[in-house]
C-alpha positions in Angstrom: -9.7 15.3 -16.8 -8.9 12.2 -18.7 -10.9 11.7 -21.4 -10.7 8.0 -22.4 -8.3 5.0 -22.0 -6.7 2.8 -23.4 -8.5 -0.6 -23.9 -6.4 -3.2 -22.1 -8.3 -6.8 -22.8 -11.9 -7.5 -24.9 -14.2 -7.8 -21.8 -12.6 -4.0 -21.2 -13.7 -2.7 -24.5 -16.9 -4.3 -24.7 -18.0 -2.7 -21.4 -17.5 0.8 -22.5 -20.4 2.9 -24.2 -18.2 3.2 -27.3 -18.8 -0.4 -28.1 -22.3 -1.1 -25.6 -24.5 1.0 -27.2 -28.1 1.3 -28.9 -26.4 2.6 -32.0 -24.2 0.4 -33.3 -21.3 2.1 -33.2 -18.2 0.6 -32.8 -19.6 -3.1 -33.7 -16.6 -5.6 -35.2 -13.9 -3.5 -33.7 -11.0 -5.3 -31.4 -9.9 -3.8 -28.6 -7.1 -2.8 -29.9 -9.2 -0.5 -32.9 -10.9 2.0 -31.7 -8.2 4.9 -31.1 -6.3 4.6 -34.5 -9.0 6.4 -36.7 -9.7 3.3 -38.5 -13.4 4.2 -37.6 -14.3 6.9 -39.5 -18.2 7.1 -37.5 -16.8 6.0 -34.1 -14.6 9.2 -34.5 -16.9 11.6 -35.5 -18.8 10.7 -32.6 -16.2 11.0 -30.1 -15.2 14.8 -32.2 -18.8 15.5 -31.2 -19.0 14.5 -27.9 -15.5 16.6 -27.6 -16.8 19.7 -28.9 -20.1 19.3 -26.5 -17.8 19.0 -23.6 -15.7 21.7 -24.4 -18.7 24.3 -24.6 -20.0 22.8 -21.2 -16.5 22.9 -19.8 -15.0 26.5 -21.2 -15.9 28.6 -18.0 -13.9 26.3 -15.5 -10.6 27.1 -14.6 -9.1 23.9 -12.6 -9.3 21.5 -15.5 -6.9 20.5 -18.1 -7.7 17.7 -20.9 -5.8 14.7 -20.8 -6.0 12.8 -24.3 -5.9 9.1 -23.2 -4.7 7.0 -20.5 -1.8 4.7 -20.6 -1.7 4.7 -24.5 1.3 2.9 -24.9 -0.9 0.0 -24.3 -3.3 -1.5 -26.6 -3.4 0.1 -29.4 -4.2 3.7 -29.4 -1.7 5.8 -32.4 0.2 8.7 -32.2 -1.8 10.3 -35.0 -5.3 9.6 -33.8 -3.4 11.6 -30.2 -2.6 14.3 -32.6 -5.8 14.3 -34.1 -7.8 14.4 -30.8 -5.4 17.1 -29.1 -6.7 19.1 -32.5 -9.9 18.7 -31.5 -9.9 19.8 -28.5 -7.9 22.8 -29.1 -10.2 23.9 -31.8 -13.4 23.1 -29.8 -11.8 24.6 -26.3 -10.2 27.5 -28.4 -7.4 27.4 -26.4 -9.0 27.9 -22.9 -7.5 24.9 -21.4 -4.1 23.3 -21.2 -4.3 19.4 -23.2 -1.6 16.9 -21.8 0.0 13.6 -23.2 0.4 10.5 -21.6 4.0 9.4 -22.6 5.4 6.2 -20.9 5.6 4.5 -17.5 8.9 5.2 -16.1 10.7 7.8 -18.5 11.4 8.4 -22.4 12.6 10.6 -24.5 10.1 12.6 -26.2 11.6 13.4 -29.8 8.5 14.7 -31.6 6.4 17.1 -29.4 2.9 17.7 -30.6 2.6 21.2 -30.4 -0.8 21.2 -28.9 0.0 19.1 -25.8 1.2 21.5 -23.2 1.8 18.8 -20.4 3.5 15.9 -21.0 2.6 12.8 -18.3 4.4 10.1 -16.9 3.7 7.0 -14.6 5.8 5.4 -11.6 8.7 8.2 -12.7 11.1 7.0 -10.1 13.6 7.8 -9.5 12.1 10.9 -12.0 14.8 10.7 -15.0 11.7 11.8 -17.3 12.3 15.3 -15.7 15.9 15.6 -16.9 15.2 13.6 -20.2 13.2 16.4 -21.5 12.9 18.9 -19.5 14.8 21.0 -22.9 11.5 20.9 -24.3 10.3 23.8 -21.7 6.7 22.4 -21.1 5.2 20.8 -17.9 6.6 17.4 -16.8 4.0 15.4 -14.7 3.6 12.5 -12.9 0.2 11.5 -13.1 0.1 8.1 -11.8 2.0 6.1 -9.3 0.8 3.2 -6.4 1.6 -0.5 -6.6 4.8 0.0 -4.5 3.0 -0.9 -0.8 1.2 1.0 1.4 3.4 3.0 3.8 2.6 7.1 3.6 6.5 7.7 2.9 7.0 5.5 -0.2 4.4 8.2 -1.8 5.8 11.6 0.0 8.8 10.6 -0.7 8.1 10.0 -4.7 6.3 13.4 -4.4 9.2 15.1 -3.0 12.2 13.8 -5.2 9.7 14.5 -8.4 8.9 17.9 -8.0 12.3 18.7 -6.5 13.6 17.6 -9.6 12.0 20.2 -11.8 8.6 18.0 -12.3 5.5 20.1 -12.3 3.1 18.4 -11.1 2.2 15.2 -8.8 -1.0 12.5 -7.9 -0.7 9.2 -7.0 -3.3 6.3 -6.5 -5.0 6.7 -3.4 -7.7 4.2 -2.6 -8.6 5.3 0.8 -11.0 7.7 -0.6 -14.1 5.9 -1.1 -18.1 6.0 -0.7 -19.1 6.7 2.6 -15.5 7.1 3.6 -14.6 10.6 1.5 -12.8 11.9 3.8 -10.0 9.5 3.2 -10.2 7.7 6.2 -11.1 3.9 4.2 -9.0 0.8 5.4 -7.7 -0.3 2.4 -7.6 -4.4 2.6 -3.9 -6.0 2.1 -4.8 -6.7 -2.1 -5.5 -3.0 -2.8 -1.9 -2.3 -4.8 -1.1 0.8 -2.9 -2.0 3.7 -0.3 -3.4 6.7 0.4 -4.5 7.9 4.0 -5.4 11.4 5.7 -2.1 11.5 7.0 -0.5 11.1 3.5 -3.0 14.0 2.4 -1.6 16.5 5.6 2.0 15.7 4.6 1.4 16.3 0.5 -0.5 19.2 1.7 2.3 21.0 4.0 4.5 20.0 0.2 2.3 21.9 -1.6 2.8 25.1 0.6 6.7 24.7 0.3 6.7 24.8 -3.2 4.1 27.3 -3.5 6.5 29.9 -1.2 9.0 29.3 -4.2 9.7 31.6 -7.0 9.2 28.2 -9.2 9.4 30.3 -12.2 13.4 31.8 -11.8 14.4 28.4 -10.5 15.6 25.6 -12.7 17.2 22.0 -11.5 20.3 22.7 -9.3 22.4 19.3 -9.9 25.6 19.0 -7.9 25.0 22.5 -6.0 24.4 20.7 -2.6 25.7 17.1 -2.0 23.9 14.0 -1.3 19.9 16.5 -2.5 18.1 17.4 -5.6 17.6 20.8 -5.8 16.1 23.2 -7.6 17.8 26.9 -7.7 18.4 30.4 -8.7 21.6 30.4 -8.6 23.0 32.8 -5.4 19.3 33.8 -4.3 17.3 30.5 -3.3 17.5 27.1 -3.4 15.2 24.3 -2.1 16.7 21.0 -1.8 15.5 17.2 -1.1 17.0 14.0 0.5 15.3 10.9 0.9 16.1 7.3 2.2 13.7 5.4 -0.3 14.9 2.4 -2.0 13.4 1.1 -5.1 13.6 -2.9 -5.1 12.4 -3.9 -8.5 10.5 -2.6 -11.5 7.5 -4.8 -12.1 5.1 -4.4 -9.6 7.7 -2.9 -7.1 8.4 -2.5 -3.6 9.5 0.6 -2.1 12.1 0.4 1.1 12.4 3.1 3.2 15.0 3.7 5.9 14.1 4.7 9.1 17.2 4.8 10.9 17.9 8.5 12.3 21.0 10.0 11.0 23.3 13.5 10.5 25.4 13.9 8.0 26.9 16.9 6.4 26.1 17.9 2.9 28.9 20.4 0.7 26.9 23.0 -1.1 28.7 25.1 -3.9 27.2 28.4 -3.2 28.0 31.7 -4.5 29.6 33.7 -2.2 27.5 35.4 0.3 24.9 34.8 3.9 22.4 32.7 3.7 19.5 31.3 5.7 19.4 27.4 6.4 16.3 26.1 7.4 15.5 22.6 7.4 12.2 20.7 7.5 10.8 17.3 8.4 8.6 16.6 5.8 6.8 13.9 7.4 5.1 16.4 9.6 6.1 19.8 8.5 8.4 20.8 11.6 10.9 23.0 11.4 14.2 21.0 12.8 16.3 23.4 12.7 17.3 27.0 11.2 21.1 28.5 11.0 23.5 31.4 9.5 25.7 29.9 6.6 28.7 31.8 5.0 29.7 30.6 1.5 33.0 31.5 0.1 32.1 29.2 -3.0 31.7 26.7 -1.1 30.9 25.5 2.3 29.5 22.5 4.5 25.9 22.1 6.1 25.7 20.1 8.7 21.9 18.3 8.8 20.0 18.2 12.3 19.1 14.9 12.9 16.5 13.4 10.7 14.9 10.2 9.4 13.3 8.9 5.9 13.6 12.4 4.1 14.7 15.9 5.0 13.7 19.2 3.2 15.7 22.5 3.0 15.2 26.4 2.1 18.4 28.0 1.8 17.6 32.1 0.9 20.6 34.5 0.5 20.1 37.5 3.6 
């Protein structure tokens, strides 16, 4: 649950209730003003309306509180953040986890609030936000990504290669949920600055059951253990690796590339020595492509079945 945003223009601040009101609140304030606690009665209204929906809110177990959107633009402070994540805690008393919006792309987060138990990212790829502070032992999300066109693999593929990288979490912009159409089946028209389908849903769904099969919590990012994939591992029991054939273009309102061509190749995995169980997935449609016996003596070569835009694979000592 978000619970505000930033304010990116006047027209968008003076549509909100915190500036179109009955009681005056908020009157002479830019757009820029409002979440930097220069309003001392704008804020105790917003502590109120925080505590109210905290008490309404304490019994539910699938939320978590995220502070603002996108504050990195417009205007909103680090310390009115800090301030707000305080409020919540105190009001929530702890029920819920509160998350923090850092940065589009990645950054290095060098003063962790220690109320925020998620930190949040946007368009995180490739996801170098993972690796940047991943150290700091909390949840690294991606909680935003779309403007990159509308093909179902740009966004798999973006799920994939984040969570394989040690993110926790994943959502993207999806407009073909809409009214009358919630079932996700909406046409989006050629403006609409990304994607989203049923399709897209299946394949992020048959993701979710992969990593959910994991023992997340003994695995940490596996760097250089198999060629060519990110992985995640614990080391000599499990590993789940990714490979994916996504290009990114360029950074301001990008376009994602993805190669369709179907290949083999063979990957070199440093493995402690022992038997393991290859199998290998197609994540577009959750088939199994192929399953094998591997010996590792340290090290030793996997040869891929045939595949196109991204491969997934389980790799479990016997």
């Amino acid at each position: 649950m978000c619970l505000t945003t930033t304010h990116y223009n006047e027209t968008h601040w003076k549509l909100t209730p915190w500036q179109n009101n009955r009681n005056d609140v908020g009157v002479g304030l830019k757009h820029t003003d409002p979440w930097t606690l220069k309003d001392a009665r704008l804020q105790a209204v917003v502590d109120k309306f925080l505590a109210k929906m905290a008490g309404e809110l304490a019994e539910f177990d699938n939320i978590y509180y995220e502070i603002c959107n996108e504050p990195y633009f417009g205007g909103p402070t680090l310390g009115w953040q800090r301030h707000m994540a305080r409020v919540i805690k105190a009001a929530d008393r702890g029920r819920h986890l509160i998350s923090q919006n850092i940065a589009n792309n990645d950054q290095t987060i060098t003063a962790p609030d220690p109320n925020v138990s998620i930190f949040n990212f946007h368009y995180a790829r490739p996801p170098r936000a993972v690796a940047q502070n991943y150290s700091l032992a909390r949840p690294i999300g991606m909680n935003e990504t779309g403007f990159d066109g509308f093909d179902d693999a740009i966004y798999r593929i973006q799920a994939w290669d984040f969570l394989a990288a040690g993110g926790a979490l994943y959502n993207n912009l999806d407009y073909s949920f809409t009214v009358g159409h919630e079932d996700g089946s909406f046409a989006a028209p050629a403006t609409t600055p990304g994607g989203g389908s049923p399709a897209l849903r299946k394949q992020l769904g048959f993701l979710k059951r992969v990593f959910e099969r994991q023992n997340l919590a003994a695995m940490r990012p596996a760097e250089g253990v198999v060629s060519h994939a990110r992985c995640l591992g614990q080391e000599g029991v499990a590993y789940l690796c990714y490979v994916h054939y996504g290009e990114l273009r360029n950074q301001f309102r990008p376009r994602y590339a993805v190669e369709t061509a179907k290949k083999s190749v063979t990957w070199r995995a440093i493995l402690p020595a022992g038997q393991y169980e290859a199998v290998w997935w197609e994540p577009k449609t959750g088939r199994e492509l192929a399953r094998a016996a591997v010996t590792s003596n340290g090290s030793t070569e996997l040869k891929t079945p045939e595949h196109s835009e991204d491969l997934a694979l389980e790799l479990r000592r016997k």
